[in-house]
C-alpha positions in Angstrom: 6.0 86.6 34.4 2.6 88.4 34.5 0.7 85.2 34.4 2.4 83.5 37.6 2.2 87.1 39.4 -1.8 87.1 38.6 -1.9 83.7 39.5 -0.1 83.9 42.5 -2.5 86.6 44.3 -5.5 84.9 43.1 -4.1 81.9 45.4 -3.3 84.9 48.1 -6.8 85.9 47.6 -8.8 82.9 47.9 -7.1 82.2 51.2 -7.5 85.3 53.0 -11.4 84.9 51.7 -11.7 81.5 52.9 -10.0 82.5 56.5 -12.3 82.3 59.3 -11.0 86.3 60.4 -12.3 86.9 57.3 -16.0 85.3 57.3 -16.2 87.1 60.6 -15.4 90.3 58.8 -18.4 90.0 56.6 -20.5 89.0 59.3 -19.8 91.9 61.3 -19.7 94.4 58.3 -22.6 93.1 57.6 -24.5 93.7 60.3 -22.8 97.0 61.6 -24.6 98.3 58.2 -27.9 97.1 59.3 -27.5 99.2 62.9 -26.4 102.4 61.1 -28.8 102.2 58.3 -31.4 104.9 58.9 -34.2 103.2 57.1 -35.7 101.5 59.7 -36.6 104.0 61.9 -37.3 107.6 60.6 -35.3 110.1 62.9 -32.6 110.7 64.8 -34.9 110.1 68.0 -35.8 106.7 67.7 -32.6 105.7 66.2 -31.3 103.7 69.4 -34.9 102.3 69.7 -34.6 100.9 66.7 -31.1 99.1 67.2 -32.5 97.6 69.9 -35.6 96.7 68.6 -33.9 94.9 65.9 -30.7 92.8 68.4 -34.6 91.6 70.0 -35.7 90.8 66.5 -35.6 86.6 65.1 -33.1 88.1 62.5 -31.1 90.0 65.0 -30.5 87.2 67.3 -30.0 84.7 64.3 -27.2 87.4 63.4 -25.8 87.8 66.8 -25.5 84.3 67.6 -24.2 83.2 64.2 -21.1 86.1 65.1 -20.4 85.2 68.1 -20.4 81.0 67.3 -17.9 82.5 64.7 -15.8 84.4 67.3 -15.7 81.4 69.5 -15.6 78.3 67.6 -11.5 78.4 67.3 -11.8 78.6 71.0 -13.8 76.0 71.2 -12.2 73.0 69.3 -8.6 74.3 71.1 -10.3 73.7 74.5 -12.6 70.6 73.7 -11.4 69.4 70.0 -8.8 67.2 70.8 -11.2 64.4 72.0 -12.2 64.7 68.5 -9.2 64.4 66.5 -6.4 62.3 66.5 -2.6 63.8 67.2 -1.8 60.7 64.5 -3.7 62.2 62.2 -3.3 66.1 61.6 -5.0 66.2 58.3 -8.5 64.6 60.1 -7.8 67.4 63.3 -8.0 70.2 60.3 -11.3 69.1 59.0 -12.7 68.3 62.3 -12.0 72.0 63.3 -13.8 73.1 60.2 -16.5 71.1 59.6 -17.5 69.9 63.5 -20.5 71.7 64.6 -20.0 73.5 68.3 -22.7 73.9 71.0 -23.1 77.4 69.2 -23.8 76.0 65.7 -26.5 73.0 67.1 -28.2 76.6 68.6 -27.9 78.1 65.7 -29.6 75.5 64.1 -32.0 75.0 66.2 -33.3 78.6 65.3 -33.3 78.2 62.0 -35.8 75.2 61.7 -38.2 77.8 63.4 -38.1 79.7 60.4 -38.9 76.6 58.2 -41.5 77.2 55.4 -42.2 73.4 55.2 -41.3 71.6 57.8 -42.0 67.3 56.2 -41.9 64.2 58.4 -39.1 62.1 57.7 -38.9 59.0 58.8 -35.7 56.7 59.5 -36.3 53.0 58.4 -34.4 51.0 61.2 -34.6 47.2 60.2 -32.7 45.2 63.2 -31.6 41.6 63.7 -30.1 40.9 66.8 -27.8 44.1 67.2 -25.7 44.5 70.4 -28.0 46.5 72.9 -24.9 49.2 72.8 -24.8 49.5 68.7 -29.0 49.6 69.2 -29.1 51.9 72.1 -26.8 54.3 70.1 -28.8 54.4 67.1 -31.5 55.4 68.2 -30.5 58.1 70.8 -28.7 59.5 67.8 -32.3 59.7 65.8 -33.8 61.4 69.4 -31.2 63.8 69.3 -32.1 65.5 66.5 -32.6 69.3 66.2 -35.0 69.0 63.3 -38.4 68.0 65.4 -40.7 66.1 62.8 -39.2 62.4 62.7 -40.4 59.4 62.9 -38.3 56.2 63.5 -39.9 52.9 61.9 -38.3 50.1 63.9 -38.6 46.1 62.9 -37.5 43.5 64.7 -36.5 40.8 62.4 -37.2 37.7 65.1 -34.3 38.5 67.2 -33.0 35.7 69.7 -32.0 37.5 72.2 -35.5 39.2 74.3 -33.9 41.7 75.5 -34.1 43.6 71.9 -37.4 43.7 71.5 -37.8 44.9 75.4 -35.3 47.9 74.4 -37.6 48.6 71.2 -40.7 48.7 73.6 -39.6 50.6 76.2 -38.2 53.5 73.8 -41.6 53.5 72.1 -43.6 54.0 75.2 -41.1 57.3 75.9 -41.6 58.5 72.8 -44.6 58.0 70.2 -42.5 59.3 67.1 -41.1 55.4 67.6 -43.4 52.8 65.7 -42.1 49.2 66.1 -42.8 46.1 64.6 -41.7 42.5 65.7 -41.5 40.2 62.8 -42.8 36.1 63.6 -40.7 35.1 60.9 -37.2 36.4 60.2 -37.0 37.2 56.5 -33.3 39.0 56.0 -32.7 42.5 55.4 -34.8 42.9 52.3 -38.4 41.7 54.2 -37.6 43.3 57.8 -36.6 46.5 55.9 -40.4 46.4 54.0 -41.8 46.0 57.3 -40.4 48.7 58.7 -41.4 50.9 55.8 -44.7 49.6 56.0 -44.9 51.3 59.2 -43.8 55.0 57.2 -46.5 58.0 57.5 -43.7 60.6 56.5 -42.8 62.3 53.2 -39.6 60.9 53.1 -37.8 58.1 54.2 -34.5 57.1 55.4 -33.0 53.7 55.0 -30.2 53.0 57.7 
């Protein structure tokens, strides 16, 4: 009887700690110890000054902004989630609400790669054979959109038939120089275009799509 009592607010427990209310608690405890912590700033005085001197701060703004993407997310996804998920499908809506980055997050993000102690080159190794210009188009807008700014994509064309392939490839390269191409004479299947492509590779890691 002990035993299922234990066990039963250990289940009680892990859920309220895995709540969002609660990772928002911690956030905000968290940083409402910072602003009354006296150790910044000596003295009663400056003690304001040094609140706001720390909101202005890389760390305070990281802190702020993760808080508030916390505060708003659920708002969010009720708002804008349902082109997400599926009303088929409610077990895909719950892990879309919890795992699908908001507009908050992405800036979030975006901060943190700032703060980056190394910051290597990857590069995505994009061997193509005739793709539909959508499916191609799509690709590699999705590589452009990135946050993280040091990319490369390594792009060969494995003697597509249709021209208007290798005029997509071209005229996303002149737009942007982190996009090498290479248009194969020869086509040589996956395993040759995708060693052209990498042949292309200056980064410190790559990426085969």
């Amino acid at each position: 009887m002990l035993h299922q009592t234990i066990k039963e607010n250990e289940v009680r427990l892990n859920n309220m700690e895995s709540s969002k209310f609660w990772k928002v608690k911690q956030i905000y405890d968290k940083i409402r110890f910072i602003l009354s912590s006296e150790s910044y700033i000596k003295g009663k005085k400056y003690k304001i000054i040094g609140k706001i001197r720390f909101l202005l701060s890389p760390t305070g703004l990281k802190m702020i902004i993760k808080l508030f993407g916390k505060v708003f997310r659920g708002i969010y996804l009720i708002i804008y989630g349902r082109r997400w998920g599926s009303q088929k499908n409610p077990l895909y809506n719950e892990w879309i609400s919890r795992n699908f980055p908001t507009d908050i997050d992405f800036k979030e993000y975006s901060l943190k790669v700032n703060f980056f102690k190394n910051n290597p080159k990857i590069s995505f190794i994009l061997p193509v054979y005739n793709p539909s210009i959508q499916h191609l188009t799509e690709t590699i807008e999705s590589v452009r959109n990135q946050i993280y700014p040091n990319w490369e994509l390594c792009i060969a064309d494995d003697c597509s038939p249709n021209e208007e392939i290798r005029n997509i490839i071209t005229r996303y390269s002149h737009q942007d120089n982190r996009i090498k191409y290479i248009f194969r004479e020869i086509n040589g299947h996956i395993s040759s275009c995708s060693n052209s492509a990498l042949s292309l590779s200056e980064g410190d890691y790559a990426f085969f799509s």
